[in-house]
C-alpha positions in Angstrom: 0.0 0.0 0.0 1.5 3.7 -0.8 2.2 5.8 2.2 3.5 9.3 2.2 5.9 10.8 4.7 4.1 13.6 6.3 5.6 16.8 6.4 5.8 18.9 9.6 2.2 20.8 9.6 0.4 17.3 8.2 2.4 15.7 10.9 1.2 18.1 14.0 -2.1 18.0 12.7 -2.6 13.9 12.2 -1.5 13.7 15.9 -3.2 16.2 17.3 -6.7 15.2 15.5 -5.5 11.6 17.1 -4.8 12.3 20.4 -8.0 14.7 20.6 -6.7 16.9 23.4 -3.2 18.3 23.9 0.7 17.6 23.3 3.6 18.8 24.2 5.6 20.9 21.9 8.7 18.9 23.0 6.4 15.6 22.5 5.8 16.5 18.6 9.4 17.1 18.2 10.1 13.3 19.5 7.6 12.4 17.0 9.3 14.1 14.3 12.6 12.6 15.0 10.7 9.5 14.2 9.6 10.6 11.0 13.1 12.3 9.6 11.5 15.7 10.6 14.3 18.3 12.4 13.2 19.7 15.3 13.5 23.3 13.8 11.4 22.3 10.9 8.8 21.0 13.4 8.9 24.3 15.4 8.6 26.2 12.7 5.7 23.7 11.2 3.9 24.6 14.9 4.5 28.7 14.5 3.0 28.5 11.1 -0.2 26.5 12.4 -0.8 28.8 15.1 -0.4 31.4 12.5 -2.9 30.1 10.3 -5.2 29.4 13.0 -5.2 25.6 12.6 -4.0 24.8 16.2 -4.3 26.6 19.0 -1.2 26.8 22.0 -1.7 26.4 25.6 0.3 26.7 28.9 3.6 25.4 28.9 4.1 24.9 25.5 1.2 22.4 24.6 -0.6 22.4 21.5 -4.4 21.4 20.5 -6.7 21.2 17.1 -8.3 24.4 16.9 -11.7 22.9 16.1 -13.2 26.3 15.3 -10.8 26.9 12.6 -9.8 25.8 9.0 -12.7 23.6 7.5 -10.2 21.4 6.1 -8.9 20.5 9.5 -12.6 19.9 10.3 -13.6 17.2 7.7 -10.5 15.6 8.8 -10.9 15.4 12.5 -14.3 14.0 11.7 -13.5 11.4 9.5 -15.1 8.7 12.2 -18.3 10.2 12.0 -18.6 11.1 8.0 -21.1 8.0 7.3 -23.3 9.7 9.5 -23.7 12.6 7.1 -25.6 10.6 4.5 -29.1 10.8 4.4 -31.7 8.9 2.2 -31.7 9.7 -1.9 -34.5 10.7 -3.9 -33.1 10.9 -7.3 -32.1 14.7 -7.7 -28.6 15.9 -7.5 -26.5 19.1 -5.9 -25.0 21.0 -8.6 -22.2 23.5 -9.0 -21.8 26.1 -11.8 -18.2 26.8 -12.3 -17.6 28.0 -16.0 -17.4 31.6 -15.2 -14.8 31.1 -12.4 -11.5 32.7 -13.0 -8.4 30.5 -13.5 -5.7 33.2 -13.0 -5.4 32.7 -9.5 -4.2 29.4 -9.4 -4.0 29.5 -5.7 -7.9 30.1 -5.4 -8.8 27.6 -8.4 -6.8 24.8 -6.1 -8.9 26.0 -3.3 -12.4 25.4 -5.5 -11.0 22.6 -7.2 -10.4 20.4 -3.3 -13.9 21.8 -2.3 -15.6 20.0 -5.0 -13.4 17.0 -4.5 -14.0 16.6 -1.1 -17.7 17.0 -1.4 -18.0 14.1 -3.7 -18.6 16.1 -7.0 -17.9 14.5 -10.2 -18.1 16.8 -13.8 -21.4 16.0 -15.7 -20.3 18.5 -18.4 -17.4 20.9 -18.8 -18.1 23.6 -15.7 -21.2 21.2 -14.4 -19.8 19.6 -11.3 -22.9 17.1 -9.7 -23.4 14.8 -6.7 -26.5 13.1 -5.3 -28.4 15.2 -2.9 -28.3 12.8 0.0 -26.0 14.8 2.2 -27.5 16.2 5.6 -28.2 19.7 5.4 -29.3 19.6 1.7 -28.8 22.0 -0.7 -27.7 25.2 2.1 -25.7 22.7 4.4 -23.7 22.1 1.6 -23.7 25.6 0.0 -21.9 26.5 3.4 -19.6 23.7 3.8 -18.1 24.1 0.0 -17.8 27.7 0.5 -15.7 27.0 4.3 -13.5 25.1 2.1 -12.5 27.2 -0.5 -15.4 27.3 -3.4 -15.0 30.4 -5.5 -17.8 32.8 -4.9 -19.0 33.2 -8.3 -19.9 29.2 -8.4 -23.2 28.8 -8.4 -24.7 25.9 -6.2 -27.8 24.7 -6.9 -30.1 21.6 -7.1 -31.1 19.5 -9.9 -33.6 17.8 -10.6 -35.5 16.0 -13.8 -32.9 15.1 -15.9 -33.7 13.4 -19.0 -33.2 9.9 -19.0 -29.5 9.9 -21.0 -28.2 12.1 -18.7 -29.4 10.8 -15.5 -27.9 7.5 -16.9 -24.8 9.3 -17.8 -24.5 10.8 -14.1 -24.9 7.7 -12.3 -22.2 6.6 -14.0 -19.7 9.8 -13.2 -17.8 7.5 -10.2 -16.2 4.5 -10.4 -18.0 2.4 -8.3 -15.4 -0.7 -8.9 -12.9 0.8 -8.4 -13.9 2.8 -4.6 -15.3 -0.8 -3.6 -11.7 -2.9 -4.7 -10.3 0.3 -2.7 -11.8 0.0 0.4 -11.4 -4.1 0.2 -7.4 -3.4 -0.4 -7.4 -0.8 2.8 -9.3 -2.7 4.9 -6.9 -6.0 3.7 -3.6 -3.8 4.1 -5.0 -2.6 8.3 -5.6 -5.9 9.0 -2.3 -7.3 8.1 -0.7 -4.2 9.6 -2.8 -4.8 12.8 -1.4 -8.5 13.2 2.8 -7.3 12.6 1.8 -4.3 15.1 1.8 -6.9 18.0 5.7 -8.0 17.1 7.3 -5.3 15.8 9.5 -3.2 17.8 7.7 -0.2 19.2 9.2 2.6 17.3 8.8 0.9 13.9 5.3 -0.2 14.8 4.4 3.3 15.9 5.8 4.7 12.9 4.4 2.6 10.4 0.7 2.9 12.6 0.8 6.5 11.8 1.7 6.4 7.6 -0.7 3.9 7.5 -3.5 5.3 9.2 -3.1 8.4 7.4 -3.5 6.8 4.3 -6.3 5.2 4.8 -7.9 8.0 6.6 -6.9 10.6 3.3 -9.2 7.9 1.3 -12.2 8.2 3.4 -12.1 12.2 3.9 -12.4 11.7 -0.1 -15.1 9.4 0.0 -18.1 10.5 -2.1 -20.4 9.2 0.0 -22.8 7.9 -3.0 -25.9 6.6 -1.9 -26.7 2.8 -1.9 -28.9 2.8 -4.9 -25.2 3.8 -6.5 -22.9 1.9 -4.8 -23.3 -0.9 -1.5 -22.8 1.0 1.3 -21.3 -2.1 3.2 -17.5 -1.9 2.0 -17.3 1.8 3.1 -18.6 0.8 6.7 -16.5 -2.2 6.5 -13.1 -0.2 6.1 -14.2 2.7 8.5 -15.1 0.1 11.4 -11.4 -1.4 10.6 -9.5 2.0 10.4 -11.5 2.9 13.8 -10.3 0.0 15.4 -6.6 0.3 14.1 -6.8 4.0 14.9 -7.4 3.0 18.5 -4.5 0.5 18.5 -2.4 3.1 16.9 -2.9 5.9 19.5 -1.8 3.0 22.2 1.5 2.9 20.6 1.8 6.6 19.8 0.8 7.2 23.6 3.4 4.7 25.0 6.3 6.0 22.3 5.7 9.6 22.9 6.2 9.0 27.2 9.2 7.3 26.4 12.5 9.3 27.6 
């Protein structure tokens, strides 16, 4: 399975959504060690966080998710609870209107461009960008949680609804529904086996190959469309987010125990 070294801010911020409360900044710099990261580069990972408003510091040097802050950080610190945001589907479909957006700023495009990908939008046609409206809040929740992540203002967000036959068939067929299923069956495999060599591998390899893992896995489900059963099972999804929440667990055990280490 792929795994990415993290780099300093991705690496404060995956522990910090773990652990769920505080660490020390002398703490995150042991776990950098662990991943090649300098303990300046860390430091200066942790100013620019605080800067951004991403993390918030404490007494004595301690650090914790700013949960009021960057949406981004949101959707990832709830990554347990996402399947909970799918509601039942009746057949229409949350649109966004993108043509007229400017693609000058290619800072701002990115922006727009994760917002939609995030959400589970797929391109219908060029500057279309659909997915089913089975999302709790409807069509205003998600108006709010696209533009908290970045969606250009001039995108129009709307819903849509009787489509003619050839393109409702054509838009069920915008995600690959194979391919998400063999996904979620490969990560779920790939935990599993992980879970079993946790329990003999020295601690600091286990810890350290607990946290690229898990963050893999974890990157796929932020991304998860979320498509409703009558598009794809909903049983592989819940399948690999019950594993990853019990491998999480596991993982935090070893972090925990590495991190009090002297």
């Amino acid at each position: 399975m792929p795994v990415a070294i993290p780099s300093a801010p991705e690496l404060i911020l995956d522990l910090l959504v773990a652990d769920g409360g505080t660490l020390s900044s002398q703490a995150l710099c042991r776990a950098g060690e662990l991943m090649g990261i300098g303990e300046s580069t860390l430091r200066v990972g942790l100013t620019r966080l605080a800067a951004e408003g991403k993390i918030a510091r404490g007494e004595r040097g301690s650090y914790a998710l700013n949960r009021k802050g960057a949406a981004l950080s949101r959707a990832v610190d709830d990554w347990r609870h996402k399947q909970a945001q799918a509601v039942a589907w009746h057949g229409d479909w949350l649109a966004v209107h993108d043509a007229g957006v400017p693609r000058a700023d290619k800072t701002a495009w990115r922006h727009h461009a994760l917002a939609l990908s995030l959400r589970g939008f797929a391109a219908l046609r060029p500057g279309l960008n659909i997915r089913p409206d089975n999302l709790a809040g409807g069509l205003e929740g998600e108006r709010v949680q696209l533009a908290a992540l970045g969606l250009s203002r001039t995108a129009l967000v709307f819903r849509l609804a009787d489509l003619d036959d050839a393109a409702q068939a054509a838009a069920r067929k915008l995600w690959n529904v194979r391919a998400l299923t063999a996904d979620c069956s490969r990560l779920q495999a790939g935990l599993e086996r992980s879970e079993k060599r946790l329990r003999t591998q020295r601690l600091e390899v286990a810890t350290r190959e607990s946290l690229l893992l898990g963050r893999a896995v974890i990157a796929h489900l932020i991304r998860d469309p979320l498509l409703p059963a009558e598009l794809m099972s909903p049983e592989p999804r819940a399948a690999l987010l019950a594993a990853t929440r019990r491998y999480q667990d596991k993982a935090l055990v070893l972090w925990r125990k590495w991190l009090a280490l002297p």
